[in-house]
C-alpha positions in Angstrom: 77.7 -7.3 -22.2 80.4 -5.1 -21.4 80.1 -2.7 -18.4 80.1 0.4 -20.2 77.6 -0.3 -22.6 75.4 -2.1 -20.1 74.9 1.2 -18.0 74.2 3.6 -21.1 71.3 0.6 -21.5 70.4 1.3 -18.1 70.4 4.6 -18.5 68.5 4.5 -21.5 65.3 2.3 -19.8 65.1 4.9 -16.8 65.4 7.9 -19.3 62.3 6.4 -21.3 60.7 5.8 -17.7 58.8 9.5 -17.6 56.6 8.8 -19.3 50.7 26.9 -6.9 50.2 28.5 -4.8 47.8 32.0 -6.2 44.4 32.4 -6.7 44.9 32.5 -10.6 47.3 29.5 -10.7 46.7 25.8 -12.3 46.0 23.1 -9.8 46.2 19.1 -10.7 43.9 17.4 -9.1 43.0 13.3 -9.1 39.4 14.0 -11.1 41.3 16.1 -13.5 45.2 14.6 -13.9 45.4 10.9 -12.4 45.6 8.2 -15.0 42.7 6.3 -16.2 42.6 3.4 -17.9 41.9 3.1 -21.0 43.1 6.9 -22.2 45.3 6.8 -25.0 48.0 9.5 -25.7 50.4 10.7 -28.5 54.2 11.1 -28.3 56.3 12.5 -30.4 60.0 13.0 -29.6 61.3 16.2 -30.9 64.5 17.8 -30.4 65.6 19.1 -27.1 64.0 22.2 -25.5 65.6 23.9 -22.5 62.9 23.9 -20.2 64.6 27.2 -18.7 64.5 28.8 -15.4 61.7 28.7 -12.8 58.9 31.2 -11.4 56.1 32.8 -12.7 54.7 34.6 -15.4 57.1 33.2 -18.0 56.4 32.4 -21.6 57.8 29.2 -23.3 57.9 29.4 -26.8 58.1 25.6 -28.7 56.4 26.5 -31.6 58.8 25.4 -33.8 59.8 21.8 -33.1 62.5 19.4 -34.8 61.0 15.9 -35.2 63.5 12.9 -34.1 61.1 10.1 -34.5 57.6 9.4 -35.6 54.7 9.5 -33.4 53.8 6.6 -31.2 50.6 5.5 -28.4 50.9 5.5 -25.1 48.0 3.1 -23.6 46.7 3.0 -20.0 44.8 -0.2 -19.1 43.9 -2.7 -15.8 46.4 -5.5 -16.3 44.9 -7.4 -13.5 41.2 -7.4 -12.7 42.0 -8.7 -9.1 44.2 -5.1 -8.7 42.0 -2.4 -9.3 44.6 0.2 -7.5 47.0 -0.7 -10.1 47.3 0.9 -13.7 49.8 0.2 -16.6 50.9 2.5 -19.4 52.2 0.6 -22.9 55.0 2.6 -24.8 57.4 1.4 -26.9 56.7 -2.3 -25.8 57.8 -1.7 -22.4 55.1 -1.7 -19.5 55.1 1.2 -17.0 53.2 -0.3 -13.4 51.8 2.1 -11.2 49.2 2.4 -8.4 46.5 4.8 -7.3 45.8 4.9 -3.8 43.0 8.3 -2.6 45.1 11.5 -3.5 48.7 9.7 -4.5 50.6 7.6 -7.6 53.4 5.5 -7.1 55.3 3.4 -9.7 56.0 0.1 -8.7 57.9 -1.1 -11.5 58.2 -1.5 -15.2 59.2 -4.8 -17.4 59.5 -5.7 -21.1 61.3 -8.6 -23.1 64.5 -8.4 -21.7 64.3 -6.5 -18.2 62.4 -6.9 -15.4 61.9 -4.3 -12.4 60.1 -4.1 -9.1 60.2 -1.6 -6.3 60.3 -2.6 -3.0 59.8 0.8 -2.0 57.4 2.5 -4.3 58.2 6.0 -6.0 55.9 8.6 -4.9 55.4 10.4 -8.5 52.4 12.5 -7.6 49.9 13.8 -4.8 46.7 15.9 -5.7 46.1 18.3 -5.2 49.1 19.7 -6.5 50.1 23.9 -7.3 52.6 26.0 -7.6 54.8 26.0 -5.4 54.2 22.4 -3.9 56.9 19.9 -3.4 56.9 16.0 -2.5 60.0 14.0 -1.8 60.4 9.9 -1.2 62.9 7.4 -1.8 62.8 4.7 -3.8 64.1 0.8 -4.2 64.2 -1.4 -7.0 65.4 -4.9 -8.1 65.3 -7.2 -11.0 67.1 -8.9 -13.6 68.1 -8.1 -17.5 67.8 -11.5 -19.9 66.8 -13.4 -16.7 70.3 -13.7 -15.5 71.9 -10.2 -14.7 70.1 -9.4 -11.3 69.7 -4.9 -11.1 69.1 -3.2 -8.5 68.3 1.0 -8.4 67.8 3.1 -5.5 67.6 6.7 -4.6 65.4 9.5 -4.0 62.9 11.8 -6.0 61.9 15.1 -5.2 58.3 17.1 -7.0 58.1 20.6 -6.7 55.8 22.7 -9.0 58.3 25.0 -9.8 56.8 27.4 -13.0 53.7 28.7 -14.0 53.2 31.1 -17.4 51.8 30.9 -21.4 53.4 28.5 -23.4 53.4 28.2 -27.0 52.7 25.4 -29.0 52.9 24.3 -33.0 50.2 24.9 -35.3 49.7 28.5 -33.5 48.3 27.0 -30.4 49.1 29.1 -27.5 48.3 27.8 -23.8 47.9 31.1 -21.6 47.9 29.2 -18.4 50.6 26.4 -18.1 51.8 24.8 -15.0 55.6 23.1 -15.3 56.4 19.8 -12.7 60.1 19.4 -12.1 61.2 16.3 -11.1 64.9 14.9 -10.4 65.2 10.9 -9.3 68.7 11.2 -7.8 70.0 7.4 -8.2 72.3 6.7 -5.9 72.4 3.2 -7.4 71.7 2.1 -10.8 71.9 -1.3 -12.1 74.4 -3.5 -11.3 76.4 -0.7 -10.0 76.8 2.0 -7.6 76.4 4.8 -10.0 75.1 8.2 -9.2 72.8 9.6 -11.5 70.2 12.7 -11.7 67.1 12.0 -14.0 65.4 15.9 -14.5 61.9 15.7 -16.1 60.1 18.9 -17.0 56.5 18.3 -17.5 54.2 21.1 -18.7 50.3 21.1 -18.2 47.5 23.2 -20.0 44.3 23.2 -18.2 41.3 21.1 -19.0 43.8 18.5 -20.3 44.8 15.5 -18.0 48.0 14.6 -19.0 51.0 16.7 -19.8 51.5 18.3 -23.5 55.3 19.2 -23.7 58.4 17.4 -21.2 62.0 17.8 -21.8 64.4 15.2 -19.9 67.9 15.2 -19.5 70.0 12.5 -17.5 73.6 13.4 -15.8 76.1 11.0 -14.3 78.0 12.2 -11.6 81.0 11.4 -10.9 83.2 12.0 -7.0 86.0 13.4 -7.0 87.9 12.1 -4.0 91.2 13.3 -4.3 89.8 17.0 -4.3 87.8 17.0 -1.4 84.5 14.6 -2.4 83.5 17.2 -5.0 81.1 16.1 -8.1 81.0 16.4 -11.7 78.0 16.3 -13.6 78.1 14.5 -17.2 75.4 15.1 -19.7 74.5 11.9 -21.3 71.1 12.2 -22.5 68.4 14.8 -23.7 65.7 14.7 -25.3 61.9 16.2 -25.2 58.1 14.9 -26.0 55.5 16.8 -27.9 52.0 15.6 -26.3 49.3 16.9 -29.2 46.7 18.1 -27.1 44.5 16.9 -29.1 45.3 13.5 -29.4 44.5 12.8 -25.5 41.4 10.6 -25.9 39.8 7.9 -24.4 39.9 5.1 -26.7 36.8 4.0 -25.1 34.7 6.9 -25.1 31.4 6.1 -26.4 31.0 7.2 -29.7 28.7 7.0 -32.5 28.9 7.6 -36.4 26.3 9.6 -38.7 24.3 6.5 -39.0 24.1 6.0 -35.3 26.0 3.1 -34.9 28.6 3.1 -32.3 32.6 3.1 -33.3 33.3 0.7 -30.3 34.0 -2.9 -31.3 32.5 -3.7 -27.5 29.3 -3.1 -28.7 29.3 -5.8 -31.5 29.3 -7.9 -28.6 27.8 -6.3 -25.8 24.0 -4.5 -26.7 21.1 -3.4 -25.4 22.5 -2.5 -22.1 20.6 -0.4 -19.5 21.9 0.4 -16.0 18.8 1.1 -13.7 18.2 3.4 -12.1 20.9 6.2 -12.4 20.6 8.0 -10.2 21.0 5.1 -8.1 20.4 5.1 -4.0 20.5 1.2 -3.0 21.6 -1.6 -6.0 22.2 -1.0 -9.4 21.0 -3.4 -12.3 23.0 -3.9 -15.1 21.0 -5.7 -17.7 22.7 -7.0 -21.3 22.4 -9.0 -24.5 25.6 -10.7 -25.8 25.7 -11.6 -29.0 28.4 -14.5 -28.5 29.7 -16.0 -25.1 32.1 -13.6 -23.4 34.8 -13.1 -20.3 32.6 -10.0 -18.6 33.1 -8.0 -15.3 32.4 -4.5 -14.1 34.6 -2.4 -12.1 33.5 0.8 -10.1 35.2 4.2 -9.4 35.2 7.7 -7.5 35.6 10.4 -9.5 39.1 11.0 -8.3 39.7 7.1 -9.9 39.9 5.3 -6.7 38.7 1.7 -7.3 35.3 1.4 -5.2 33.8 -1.9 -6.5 34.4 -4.8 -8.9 32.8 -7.9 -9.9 35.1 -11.4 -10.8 35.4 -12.0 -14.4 33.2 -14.5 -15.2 32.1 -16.0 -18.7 28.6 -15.1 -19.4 26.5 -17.2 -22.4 25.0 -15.4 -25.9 21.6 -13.7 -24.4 20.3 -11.9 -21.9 22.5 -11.7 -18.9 22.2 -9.3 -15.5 24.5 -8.1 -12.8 23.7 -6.1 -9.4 26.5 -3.5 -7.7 25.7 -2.8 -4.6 26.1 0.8 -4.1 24.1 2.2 -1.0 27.0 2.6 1.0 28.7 4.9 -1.0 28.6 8.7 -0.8 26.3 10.9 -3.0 28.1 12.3 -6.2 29.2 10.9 -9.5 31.3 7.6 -10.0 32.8 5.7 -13.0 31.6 2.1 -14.2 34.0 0.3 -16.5 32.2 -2.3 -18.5 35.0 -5.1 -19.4 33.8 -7.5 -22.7 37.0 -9.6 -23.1 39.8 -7.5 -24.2 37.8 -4.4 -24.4 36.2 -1.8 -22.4 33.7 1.1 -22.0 32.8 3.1 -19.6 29.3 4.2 -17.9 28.7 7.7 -15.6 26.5 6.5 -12.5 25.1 9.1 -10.2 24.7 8.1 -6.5 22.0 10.0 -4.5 
């Protein structure tokens, strides 16, 4: 691979990589915004929209978007039952690592069939509660390989800020009256194999009582020194592009659900019935009691309500019939926590109140 095109492919894989202070202002929080597994989501790149200038009070008008390509799934899911702090997002066959740790996410790496990348120094990516005006800043370090031969490395800094706040219009007359826009630039002072500077700007705009963002526009710039006049720099647009997030299409594929006959749209419960989780409210243990209609890899896993992992069980295979499990919950805090039911490959999930 030739050097040039090699770093417009790394270029490319970082690009895709995205993904207030007021009384009347938005605020993200971790029960409202963190990821949770498994939500599913709907891109749909559209042409570039100049996210504008910052402050408050403004009005974004993307009504009218261009289409580029079709619209695609972004899935988040528990790759690894023995790392319940660590959630992936699927796009575009490429895996997206990240962990959740009390009021902060970090990405930790991404890999798909031809690269491979781990940081060694996590990217801080968010911190809740977060408002205008609010900023976060952390470095980041990276390696892997491409093909399993080309060994990468990346490394640089990020900085967060909320840095807008106003109504922003949507297609299909849907007007949001109270948006809050993240900026955030990775400066990369190293990017695969070489020791290129780069600035990665993503613009992310929320609406509230939806978790995840509705509109982003990205744009990547290389920047190059000019040493001969006084180590000035030079900043080359090389990519842009923007995401349409249907606010309506943010769903939890495993929401329970149920059709006009009663029967329930989840495929988990062909194979897991007759469940009851006693008592709820719960104070000491709670009993989760089952019938599976076939033998099945099951385990249960237990969260706050800001989507810290509290609890989980080892997935174990459990024979057709009646089966029961016990989490122990009397140490926990009073309020309302989330119990993921895992049946195999698929999953629902249970509200459990602590008293």
């Amino acid at each position: 691979m030739q050097k040039s095109s090699f770093t417009l492919f790394v270029v490319a894989s970082l690009s895709i990589c995205f993904s207030a202070k007021g009384q009347n202002s938005l605020t993200l929080t971790g029960q409202h915004n963190a990821y949770r597994a498994g939500d599913q989501i709907v891109k749909q790149q559209v042409e570039y929209k100049d996210p504008g200038s910052s402050g408050r009070n403004l009005t974004w008008d993307f009504s009218m978007l261009q289409s580029i390509n079709e619209e695609y799934t972004l899935n988040y899911l528990i790759p690894d039952s023995s790392r319940m702090d660590t959630i992936c997002g699927m796009e575009h066959r490429t895996r997206y690592y990240y962990r959740q740790s009390n009021d902060s996410l970090w990405a930790v790496g991404f890999e798909n069939a031809t690269t491979l990348m781990r940081y060694t120094i996590p990217e801080l990516r968010m911190k809740y509660p977060f408002t205008y005006g609010d900023t976060l800043f952390s470095r980041f370090k990276g390696v892997g390989e491409y093909s399993q031969r080309l060994k990468l490395k990346v490394k640089g800094y990020t900085r967060t800020e909320v840095d807008a706040e106003g109504e922003l219009k949507l297609p299909d007359f849907e007007s949001v009256k109270k948006a809050l826009r993240v900026h955030t630039q990775r400066y990369y002072t190293q990017t695969g194999k070489d020791s290129l500077e780069m600035t990665l700007d993503t613009y992310s705009w929320y609406a509230d009582g939806v978790r995840y963002p509705v509109f982003e526009s990205v744009k990547t710039n290389l920047i190059k020194r000019l040493v001969k006049e006084g180590e000035q720099a030079m900043d080359t647009t090389v990519f842009t592009t923007s995401f349409y997030y249907p606010p309506e299409k943010q769903v939890s594929t495993y929401e329970t659900t149920t059709t006009d006959d009663g029967s329930s749209t989840n495929p988990l419960y062909q194979v897991f019935t007759e469940a009851s989780y006693m008592p709820n409210p719960v104070e000491d243990d709670l009993l989760i009691s089952y019938k599976l209609t076939r033998e099945a890899n099951v385990w249960f896993s237990l969260q706050s309500s800001t989507g810290l992992p509290i609890r989980n069980t080892s997935p174990q295979i459990f024979p057709e019939g009646y089966n029961t499990t016990t989490i122990r919950m009397g140490s926990l805090i009073p309020g309302s926590y989330t119990l993921y039911v895992h049946v195999d490959d698929m999953m629902v999930k249970q509200v459990i109140v602590k008293k």
